[in-house]
N, C-alpha and C positions, 0 to 999 in steps of 0.2 A: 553107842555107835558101834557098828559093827565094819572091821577093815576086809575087805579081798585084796587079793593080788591080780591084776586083771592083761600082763602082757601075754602072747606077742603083742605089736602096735600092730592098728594097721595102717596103712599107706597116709592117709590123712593126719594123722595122730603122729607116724613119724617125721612127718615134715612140721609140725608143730612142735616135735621136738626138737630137730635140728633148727628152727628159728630160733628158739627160746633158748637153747644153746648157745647160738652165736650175740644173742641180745646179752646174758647173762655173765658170759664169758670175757665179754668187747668193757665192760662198765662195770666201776667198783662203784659207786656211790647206788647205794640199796635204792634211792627213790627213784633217781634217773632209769635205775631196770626194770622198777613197777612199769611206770610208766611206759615204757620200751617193749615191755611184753603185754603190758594194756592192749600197745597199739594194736600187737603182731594176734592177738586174742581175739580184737574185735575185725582184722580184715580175715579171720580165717572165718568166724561163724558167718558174717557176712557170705562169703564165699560156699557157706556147706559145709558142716563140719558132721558126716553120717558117724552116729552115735550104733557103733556095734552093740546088738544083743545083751554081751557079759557085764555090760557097763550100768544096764537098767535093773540088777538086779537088787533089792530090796527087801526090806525086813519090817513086818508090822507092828514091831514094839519101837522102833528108832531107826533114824536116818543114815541109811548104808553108804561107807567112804570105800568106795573101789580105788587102789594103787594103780594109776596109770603109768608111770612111769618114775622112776628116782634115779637122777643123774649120778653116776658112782662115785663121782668127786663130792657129792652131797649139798653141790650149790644149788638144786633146785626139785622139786616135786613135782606131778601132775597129776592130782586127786579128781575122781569124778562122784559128784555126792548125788544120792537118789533118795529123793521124800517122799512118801506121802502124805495126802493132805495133811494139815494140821500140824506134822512135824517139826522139834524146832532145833536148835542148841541148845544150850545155855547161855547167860551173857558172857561172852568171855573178850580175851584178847588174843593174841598172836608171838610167837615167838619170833615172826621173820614177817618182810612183807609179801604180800598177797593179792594175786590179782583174780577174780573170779566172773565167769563169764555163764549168761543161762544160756541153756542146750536148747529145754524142754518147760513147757507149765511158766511158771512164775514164781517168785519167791518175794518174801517183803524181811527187807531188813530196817531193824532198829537200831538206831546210834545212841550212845549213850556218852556220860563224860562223869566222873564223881567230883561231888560239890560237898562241903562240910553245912551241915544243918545242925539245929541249934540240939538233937540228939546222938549227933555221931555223922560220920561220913554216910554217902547215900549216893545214888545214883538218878539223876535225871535224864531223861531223851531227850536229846538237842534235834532230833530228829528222824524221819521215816521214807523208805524209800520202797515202792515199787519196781522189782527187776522183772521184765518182761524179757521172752527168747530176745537173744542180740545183745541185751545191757551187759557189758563191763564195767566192774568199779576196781579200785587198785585203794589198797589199805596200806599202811606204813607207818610200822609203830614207833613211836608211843601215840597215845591216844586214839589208839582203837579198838574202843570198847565197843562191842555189838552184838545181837542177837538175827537169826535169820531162820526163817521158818516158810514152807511151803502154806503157800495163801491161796492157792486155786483149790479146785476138785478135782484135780488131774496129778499124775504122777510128774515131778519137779525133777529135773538134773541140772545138774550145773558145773562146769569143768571150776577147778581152784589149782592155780601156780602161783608155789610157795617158794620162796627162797629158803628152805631149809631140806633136809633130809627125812621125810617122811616115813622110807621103810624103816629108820633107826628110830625114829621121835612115835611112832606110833602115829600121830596128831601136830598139827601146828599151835593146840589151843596151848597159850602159855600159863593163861588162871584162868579159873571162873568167877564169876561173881557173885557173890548170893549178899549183895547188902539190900535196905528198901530202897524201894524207885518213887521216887515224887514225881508230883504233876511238875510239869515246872513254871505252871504260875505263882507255885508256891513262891 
């Protein structure tokens, strides 16, 4: 993964960050601010949310995280991630919670959960989800393990606000995973 730094805002971007400010600011319980900046996420793409130029830019070996913005108090981030096809993560999890909204394209994430088999811990998918332009989804950890990867044949963006300090952390990812994945009819 490759970071930019991608300010000034512009006009759209900074009223999305004075919302998520005042959402962020107003509420201490982590889940009630996913959800609070969920909201405030999906009536801004609803509304238009024009993705400047700097934000699309991209790299053909892995998926480029542009620095949209990091609250100086470090309660919150606003990364804009750019795929191309095929691209993915790793499985990981989150240090903070997270709410992610698609710009651009499409992206499919997988859920996972780890479950003990009769060889060792392992990871199963409890689930699969299509993000088409519009979807918001809000993660709050613990147990959010997942992987997300561009699924179209077009270039994928997608805004992510983090409750954490991203230009300090580099990444919100807090591990990865690399155990096996079973089916889970196993």
């Amino acid at each position: 993964m490759t970071t930019r730094t991608s300010e000034p805002l512009t006009t759209e971007f900074a009223a999305l960050v004075a919302s998520v400010r005042k959402a962020v600011h107003s509420e201490v319980d982590p889940s009630v601010s996913a959800r609070r900046v969920g909201d405030l996420l999906t009536d801004r793409l609803a509304e238009g949310l024009p993705l400047p130029a700097h934000l699309r830019g991209h790299n053909p070996d892995h998926y480029t995280q542009h620095l949209v913005h990091a609250e100086p108090d470090g309660a919150f981030s606003i990364v804009a991630l750019v795929w191309l096809p095929g691209q993915a993560t790793p499985i990981h999890d989150h240090v903070s919670w997270c709410v992610t909204g698609v710009v651009e394209g499409q992206e499919t994430e997988e859920v996972y959960e780890i479950r003990q088999a009769e060889t060792g811990p392992c990871l199963v998918r409890t689930g699969t989800v299509i993000n088409v332009v519009g979807a918001v989804s809000a993660l709050d950890p613990p147990g959010d393990i997942h992987r997300v990867r561009n699924s179209c044949t077009e270039l994928a963006v997608s805004l992510h606000i983090y409750g954490a300090d991203i230009r300090r952390l580099g990444s919100s990812i807090r591990r990865t995973y690399d155990l096996p994945v079973l089916d889970p009819a196993r």
